[in-house]
N, C-alpha and C positions, 0 to 999 in steps of 0.2 A: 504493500500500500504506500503510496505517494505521503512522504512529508508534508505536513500543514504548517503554516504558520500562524501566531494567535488569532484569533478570531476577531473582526474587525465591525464595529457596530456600523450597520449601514440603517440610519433612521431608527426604529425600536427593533430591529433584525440586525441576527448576528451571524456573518458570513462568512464561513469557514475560506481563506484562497490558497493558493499554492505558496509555499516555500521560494522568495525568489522572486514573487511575482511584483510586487510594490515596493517599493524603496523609498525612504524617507529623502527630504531637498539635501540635507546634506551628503547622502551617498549620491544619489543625483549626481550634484555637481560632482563629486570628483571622479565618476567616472565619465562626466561628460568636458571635465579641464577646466570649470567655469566655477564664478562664485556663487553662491547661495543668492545673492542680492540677485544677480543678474535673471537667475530662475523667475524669481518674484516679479520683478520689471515685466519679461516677456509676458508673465501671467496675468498683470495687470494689464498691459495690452490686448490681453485676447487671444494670446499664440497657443495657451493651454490652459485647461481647467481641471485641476488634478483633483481626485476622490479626497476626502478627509476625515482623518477616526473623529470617537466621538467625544477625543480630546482637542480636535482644530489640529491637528496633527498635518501637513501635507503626504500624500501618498501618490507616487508617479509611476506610470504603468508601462508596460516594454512599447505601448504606443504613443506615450506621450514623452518618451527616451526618443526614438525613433524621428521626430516632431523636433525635440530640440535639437537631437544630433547635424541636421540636416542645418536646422536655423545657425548652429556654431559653426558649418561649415560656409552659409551664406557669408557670416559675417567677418571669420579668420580667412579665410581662401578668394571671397568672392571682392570682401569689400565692402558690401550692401551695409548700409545704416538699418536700424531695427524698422522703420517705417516702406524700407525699398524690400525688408526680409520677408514682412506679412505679405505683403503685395504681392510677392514670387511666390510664397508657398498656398498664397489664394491661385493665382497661377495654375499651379501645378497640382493643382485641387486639395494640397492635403490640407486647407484649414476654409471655413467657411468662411462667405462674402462679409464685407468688414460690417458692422451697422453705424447707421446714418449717422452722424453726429457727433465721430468719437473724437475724442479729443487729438489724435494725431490729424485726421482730416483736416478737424475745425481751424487748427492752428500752424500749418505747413507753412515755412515760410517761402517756398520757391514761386509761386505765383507771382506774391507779392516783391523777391526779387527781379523777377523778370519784368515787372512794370515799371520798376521803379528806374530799371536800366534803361527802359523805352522810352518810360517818361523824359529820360536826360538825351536821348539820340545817343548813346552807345552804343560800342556792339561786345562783343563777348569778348574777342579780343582787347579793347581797349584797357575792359576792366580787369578783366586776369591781368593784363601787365601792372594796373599802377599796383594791387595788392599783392602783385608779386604768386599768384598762384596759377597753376594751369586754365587752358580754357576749356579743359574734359571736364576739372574739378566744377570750375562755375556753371559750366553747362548741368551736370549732376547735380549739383545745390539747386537751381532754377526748376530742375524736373523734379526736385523731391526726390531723390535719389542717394543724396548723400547728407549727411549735415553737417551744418558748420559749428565751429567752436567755440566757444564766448568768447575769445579772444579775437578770431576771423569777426566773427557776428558782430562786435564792438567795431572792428577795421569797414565792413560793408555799410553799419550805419552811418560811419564819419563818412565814407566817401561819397555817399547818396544826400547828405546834410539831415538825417531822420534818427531817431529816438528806436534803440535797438524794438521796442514794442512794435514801432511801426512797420517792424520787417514779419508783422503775425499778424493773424488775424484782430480788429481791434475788439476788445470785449465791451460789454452793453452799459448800462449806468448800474452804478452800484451804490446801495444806502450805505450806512453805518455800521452792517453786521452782514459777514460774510459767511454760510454755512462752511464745515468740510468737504461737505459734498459739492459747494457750486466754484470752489476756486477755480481760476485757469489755469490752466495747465502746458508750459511750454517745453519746449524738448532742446535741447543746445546740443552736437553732436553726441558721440556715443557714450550713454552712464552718465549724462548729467540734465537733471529734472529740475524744473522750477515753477513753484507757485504760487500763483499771486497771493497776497493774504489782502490786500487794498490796491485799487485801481480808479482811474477818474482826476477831479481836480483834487491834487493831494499835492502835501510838501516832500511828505516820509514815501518811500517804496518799499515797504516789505515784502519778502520772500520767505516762502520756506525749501532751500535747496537741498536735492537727493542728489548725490555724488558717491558713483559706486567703486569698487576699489581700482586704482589705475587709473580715473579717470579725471579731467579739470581742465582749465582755462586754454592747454595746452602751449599757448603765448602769452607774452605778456602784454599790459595795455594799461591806459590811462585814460583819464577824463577829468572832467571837471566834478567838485563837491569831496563829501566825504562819505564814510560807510563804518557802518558798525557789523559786528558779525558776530554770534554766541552760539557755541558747541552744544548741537541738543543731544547729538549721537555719534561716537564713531571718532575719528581722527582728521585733520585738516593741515597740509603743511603748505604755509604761505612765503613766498616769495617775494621781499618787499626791497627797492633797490638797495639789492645782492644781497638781502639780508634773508637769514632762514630762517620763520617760526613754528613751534611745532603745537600743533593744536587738539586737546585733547577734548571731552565729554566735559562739559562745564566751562569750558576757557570761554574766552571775552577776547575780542578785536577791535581796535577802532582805530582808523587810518584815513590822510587824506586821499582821493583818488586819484589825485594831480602825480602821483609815485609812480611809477613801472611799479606793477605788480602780476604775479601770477602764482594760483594755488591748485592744489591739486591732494586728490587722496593716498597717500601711503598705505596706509590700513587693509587690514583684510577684511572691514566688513564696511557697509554702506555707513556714508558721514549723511548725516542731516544737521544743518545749520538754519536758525534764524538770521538772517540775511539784510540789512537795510541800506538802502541808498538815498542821499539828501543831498540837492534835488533829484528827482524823478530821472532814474538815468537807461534803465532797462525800458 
């Protein structure tokens, strides 16, 4: 008789499965080379929906292995940003059609590059040259293909004269109280999430940023105003001209943005920081 493994409550039923057959997010990632965060990211995008004991436990199944394997090979081999990865593997039918509304859709910002190049009479070439990057790269940003970096993203807004916001979709009027459920939600290339906590005529720009391991600013940049920043989770190591700071669960930042600066996750698990900028600089 076939090994079981313990029996797993499915709703008020309890399911005997095979030995083998589920695997918790941790074994997950490592046998698929990736972090735990990053699992969670695709999941909340919609790339998979893994069973769950009747402790909230994650459980992933030799097809939803199969599912990310392909998606890690999308994005280590292929290149694909996580928004060009769902795309392909809607594609190639292994994940159903996106629905309407979702927050990568709502808030792509290649549309809105490409207009804004139009709007100046550019062409693709002009603009890859002053920023110094290819024009497959921009071409790829514009079709929503690739993403850019908050570093780049910061470089594309100076060069168009517009408020990195304005490189997204714009969001609606907002009162005084923002659910969790209704923040926007914007995506800066790969492992780094940002969202809004207030939007509108404001002084202060809070964020709440998700910065998964490996990943960040990738450049460095400046602007006008200053910024505070407060460790809610995880590790932050900042870059402030040429200086190293290292940022731990509780720490406190606050710097002018007039500095070259660039930071980025050391950490093996996802940073969340309270995030501010004064004026309105995102």
């Amino acid at each position: 008789m076939a090994r079981t493994a313990k029996k797993q409550m499915n709703g008020n039923v309890a399911v005997a499965r095979p030995a083998g057959e589920l695997l918790k997010i941790g074994d997950a990632a490592r046998r698929l080379g990736i972090s735990p965060s990053m699992i969670r990211a695709w999941e909340k995008m919609g790339l998979i929906t893994p069973e769950r004991t009747g402790s909230a436990y994650r459980l992933y199944s030799p097809q939803d292995l199969r599912l990310l394997r392909r998606a890690v090979y999308l994005r280590k081999v292929a290149g694909l940003n996580a928004k060009a990865i769902l795309n392909r593997l809607r594609d190639e039918g292994l994940l159903a059609a996106a629905r309407n509304g979702s927050h990568d859709e709502q808030h792509s910002s290649g549309p809105r590059l490409r207009n804004l190049r139009k709007r100046r009479g550019e062409s693709l070439s002009e603009v890859a040259a002053a920023l110094g990057i290819s024009v497959g790269f921009l071409s790829n940003l514009e079709r929503s293909q690739s993403g850019a970096s908050v570093g780049l993203a910061r470089r594309l807004a100076q060069h168009y004269g517009v408020n990195i916001l304005d490189l997204f979709e714009q969001p609606g009027a907002q009162g005084p109280l923002v659910r969790a459920a209704d923040r926007k939600v914007l995506r800066s290339g790969e492992g780094v999430c940002m969202e809004l906590l207030a939007w509108g005529n404001i002084i202060m720009e809070p964020h709440l940023f998700r910065v998964a391991p490996g990943a960040g600013s990738v450049e460095s940049y400046r602007h006008d105003g200053e910024e505070f920043l407060f460790v809610l989770k995880g590790r932050l190591t900042i870059y402030l001209e040429g200086e190293e700071f290292q940022l731990k669960t509780g720490d406190s930042f606050y710097f002018r943005s007039t500095s070259p600066h660039r930071w980025e996750n050391c950490g093996q698990t996802e940073a969340v920081i309270l995030w501010i900028n004064t004026p309105p600089s995102f």
